[in-house]
Every structure is written in structure tokens, then in C-alpha cells.
RODO-2510 file (C-alpha; in nm, 4 decimals, decimal comma):
residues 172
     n   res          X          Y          Z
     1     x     0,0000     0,0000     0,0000
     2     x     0,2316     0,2955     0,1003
     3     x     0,4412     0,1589    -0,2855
     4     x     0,1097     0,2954    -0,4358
     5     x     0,0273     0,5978    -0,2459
     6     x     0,4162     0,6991    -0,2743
     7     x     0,3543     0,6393    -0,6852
     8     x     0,0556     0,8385    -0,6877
     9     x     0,2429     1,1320    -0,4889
    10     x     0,5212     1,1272    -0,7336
    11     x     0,2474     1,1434    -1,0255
    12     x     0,0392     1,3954    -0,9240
    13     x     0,3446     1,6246    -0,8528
    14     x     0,4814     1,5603    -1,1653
    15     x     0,1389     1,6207    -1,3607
    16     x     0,1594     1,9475    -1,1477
    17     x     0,4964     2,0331    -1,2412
    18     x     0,4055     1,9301    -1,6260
    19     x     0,0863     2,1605    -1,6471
    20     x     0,2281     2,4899    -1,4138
    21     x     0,5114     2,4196    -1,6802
    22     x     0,2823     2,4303    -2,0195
    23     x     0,0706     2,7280    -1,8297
    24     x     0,3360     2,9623    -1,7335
    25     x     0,6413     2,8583    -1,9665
    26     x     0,9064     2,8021    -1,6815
    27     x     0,9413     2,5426    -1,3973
    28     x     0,7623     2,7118    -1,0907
    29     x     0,5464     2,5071    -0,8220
    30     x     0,2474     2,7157    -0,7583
    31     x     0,1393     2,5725    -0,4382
    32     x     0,4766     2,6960    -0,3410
    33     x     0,4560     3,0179    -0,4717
    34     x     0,1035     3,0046    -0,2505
    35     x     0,2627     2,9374     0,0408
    36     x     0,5542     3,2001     0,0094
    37     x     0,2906     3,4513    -0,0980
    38     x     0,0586     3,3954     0,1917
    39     x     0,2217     3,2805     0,4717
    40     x     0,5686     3,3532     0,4855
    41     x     0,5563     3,7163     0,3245
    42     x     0,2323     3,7790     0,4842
    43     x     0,1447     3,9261     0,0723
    44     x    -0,1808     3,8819     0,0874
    45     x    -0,2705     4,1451     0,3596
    46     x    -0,2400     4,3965     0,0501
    47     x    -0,5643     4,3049    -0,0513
    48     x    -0,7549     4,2913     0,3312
    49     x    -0,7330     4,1662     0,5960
    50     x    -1,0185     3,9966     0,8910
    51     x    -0,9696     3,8581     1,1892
    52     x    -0,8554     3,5042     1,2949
    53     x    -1,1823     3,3839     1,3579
    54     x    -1,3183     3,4623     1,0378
    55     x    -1,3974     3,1576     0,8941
    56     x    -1,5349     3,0190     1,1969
    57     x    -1,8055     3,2646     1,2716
    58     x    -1,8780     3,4398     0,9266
    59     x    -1,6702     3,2117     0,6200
    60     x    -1,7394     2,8883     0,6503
    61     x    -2,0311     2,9003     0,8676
    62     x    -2,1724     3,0685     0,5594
    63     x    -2,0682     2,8250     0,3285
    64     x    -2,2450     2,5621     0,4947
    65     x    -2,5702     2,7834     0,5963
    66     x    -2,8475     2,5507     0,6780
    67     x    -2,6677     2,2360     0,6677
    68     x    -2,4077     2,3477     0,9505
    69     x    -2,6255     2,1866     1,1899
    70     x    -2,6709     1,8200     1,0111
    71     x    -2,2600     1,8797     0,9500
    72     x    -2,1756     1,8796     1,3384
    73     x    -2,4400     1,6640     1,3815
    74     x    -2,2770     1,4178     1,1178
    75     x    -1,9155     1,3942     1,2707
    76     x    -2,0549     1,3652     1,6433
    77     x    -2,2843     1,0921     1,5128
    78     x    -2,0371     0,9380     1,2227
    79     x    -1,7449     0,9574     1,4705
    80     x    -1,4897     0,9946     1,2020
    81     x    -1,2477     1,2378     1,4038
    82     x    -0,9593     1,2254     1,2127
    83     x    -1,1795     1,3653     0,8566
    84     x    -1,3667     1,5891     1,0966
    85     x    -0,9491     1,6758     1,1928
    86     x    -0,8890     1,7739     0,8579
    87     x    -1,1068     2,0200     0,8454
    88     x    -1,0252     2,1819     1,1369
    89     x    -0,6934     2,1832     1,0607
    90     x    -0,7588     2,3545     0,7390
    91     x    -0,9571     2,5991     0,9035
    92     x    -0,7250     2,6742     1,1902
    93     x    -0,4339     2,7367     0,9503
    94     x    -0,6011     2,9109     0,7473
    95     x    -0,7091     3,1095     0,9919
    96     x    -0,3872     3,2222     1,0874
    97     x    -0,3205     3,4233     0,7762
    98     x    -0,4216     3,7943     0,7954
    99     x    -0,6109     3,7533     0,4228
   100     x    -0,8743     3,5285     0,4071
   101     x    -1,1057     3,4272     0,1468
   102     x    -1,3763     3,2012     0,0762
   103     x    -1,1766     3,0198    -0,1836
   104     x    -0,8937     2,8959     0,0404
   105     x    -1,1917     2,6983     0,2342
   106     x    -1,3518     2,5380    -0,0379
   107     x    -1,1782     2,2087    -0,0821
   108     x    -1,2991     2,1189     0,2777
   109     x    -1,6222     2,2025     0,1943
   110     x    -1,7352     1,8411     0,0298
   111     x    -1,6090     1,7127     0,3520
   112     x    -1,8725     1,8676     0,5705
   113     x    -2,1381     1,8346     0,3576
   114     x    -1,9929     1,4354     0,3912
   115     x    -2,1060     1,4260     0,7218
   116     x    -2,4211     1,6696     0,6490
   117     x    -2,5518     1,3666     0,4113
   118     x    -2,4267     1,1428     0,7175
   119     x    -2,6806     1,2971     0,9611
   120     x    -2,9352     1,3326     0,7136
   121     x    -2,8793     0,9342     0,6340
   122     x    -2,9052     0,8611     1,0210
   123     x    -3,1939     1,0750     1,0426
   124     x    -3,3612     0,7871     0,7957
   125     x    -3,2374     0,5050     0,9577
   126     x    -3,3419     0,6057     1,2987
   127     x    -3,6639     0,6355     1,1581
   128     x    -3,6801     0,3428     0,9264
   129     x    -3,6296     0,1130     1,2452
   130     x    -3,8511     0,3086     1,4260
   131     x    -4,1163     0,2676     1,1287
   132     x    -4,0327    -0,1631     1,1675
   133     x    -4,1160    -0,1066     1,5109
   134     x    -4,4471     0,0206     1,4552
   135     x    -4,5398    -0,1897     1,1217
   136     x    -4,5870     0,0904     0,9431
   137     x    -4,3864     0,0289     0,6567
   138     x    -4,5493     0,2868     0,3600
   139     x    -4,2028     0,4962     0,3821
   140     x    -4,3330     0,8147     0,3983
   141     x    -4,0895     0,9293     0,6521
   142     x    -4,1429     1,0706     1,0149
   143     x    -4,1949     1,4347     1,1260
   144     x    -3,7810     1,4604     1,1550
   145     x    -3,7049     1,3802     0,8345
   146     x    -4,0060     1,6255     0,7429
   147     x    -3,8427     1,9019     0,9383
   148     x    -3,5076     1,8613     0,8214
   149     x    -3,6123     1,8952     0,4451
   150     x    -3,8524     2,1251     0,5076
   151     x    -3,5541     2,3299     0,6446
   152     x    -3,3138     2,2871     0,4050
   153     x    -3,5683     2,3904     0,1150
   154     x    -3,6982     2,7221     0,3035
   155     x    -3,3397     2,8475     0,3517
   156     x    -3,1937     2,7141     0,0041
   157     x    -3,4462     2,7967    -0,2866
   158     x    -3,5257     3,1621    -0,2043
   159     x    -3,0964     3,2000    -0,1188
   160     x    -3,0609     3,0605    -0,4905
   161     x    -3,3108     3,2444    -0,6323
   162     x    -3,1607     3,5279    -0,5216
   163     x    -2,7842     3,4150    -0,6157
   164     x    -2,9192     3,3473    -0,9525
   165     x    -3,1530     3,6290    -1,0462
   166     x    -3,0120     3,8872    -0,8336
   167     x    -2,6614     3,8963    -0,6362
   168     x    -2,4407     4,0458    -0,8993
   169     x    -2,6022     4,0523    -1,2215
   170     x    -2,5033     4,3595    -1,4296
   171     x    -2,7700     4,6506    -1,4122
   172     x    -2,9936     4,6614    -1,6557
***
């Protein structure tokens, strides 16, 4: 096993190396460039700065928006602390930089919805064995599983709406 995960290190930096090569016509390693830019020169405070906690109590609380619940719902329930690790490690050094955007977050962001689908998913089993239980097997679901989508459509469809139709669309 670590024979293949050391192969598919060595490919993906290469394929890196190979494509920041064709892009900007000399050898340069961007994530290195990143890191030089952000957190050793400190660069990106020319273009703002927030606090540390940031992401915690405005970014990516906002990225998840209604499902930030069903996400710390899904790692106390899933139990998977070392993925649930990850992404507070990502957070917390990210956090230390000065500049912060919503960008720098996103790649952690499939991960808690992970463990959003993982509460919603326990939400249905819980119920499915409570439904055994009780014989009634038509599968229409129980008042929690009601709730939950019932939440997660009321906060969603009129925030896309307005992401769609209205949040920066040139003037007309």
C-alpha cells in the first residue's frame, strides 16, 4: 500500500509540475509560490485583511448555511475524528493568515457536507427502524425527516433564487 500511495504522490506532482510548466512557460510550483505569498511574506494582507476567527463565525459558517447543523451533527454521530481533523486543521491554519477568502476553504467544503448527508442518512435510519417497530412500513418518513427537508428547502431555494436572479447581475 504505502508503494502505491508513494507512486501516486510522485504522479500527481509531476502532472503538477508538467501543467504549471505548459501554463506559465518556466518550472515554478504554484502551491509553493502560494505558500511564500501567503504565509511567509504575509502578501496577501495587501488586498484585506479579517480577523482570525473569520472563517469560523462568518466564512465557513456561511458556506455551509443551513446544513451546519446536520454537519456537526454528522461527525458527532459518524465519529470519524480524524476527517472531521482535517477540516479543522484547514480551518485553523487558514485562519492564521491575515487575508482570508472564501476560496482557500472550499476544498474542505465536500467534507462537511460528507457528514451533512451522514446525519441526514441517520436521520432515515433512525426512523426506518422506528417505522419496523411500529409496522408501518409505507415509507413516507417521520416528522424529523419532514423538518429537516422542510428546512433545508426554506433556507436554500429563495438564497438561490436570489444568487441566480439577483446577487451580482449587471444593471440593466
Amino acid at each position: 500500500m504505502p508503494v502505491l500511495v508513494n507512486f501516486f504522490r510522485t504522479l500527481v506532482l509531476a502532472a503538477t509540475l508538467l501543467v504549471d510548466r505548459m501554463l506559465y512557460g518556466s518550472w515554478i510550483l504554484v502551491p509553493l509560490n502560494f505558500l511564500k505569498f501567503n504565509f511567509f511574506s504575509s502578501g496577501g494582507d495587501y488586498y484585506g485583511t479579517h480577523k482570525w476567527h473569520w472563517y469560523f463565525t462568518q466564512g465557513f459558517t456561511v458556506m455551509l448555511f443551513s446544513f451546519l447543523p446536520f454537519s456537526v451533527a454528522g461527525i458527532i454521530y459518524s465519529k470519524r475524528w480524524k476527517i472531521a481533523g482535517l477540516v479543522a486543521w484547514v480551518l485553523v491554519t487558514y485562519s492564521s493568515l491575515g487575508h482570508k477568502e472564501f476560496r482557500f476553504v472550499l476544498p474542505v467544503l465536500p467534507i462537511a457536507l460528507m457528514f451533512s448527508g451522514y446525519s441526514l442518512a441517520a436521520i432515515n435510519s433512525a426512523d426506518s427502524s422506528i417505522r419496523k417497530k411500529k409496522r408501518d412500513l409505507h415509507g413516507r418518513g417521520t416528522w424529523r425527516q419532514h423538518l429537516a427537508i422542510l428546512l433545508l428547502l426554506v433556507t436554500n431555494i429563495p438564497m438561490a433564487l436570489y444568487m441566480s436572479m439577483v446577487h451580482q447581475t449587471e444593471g440593466n
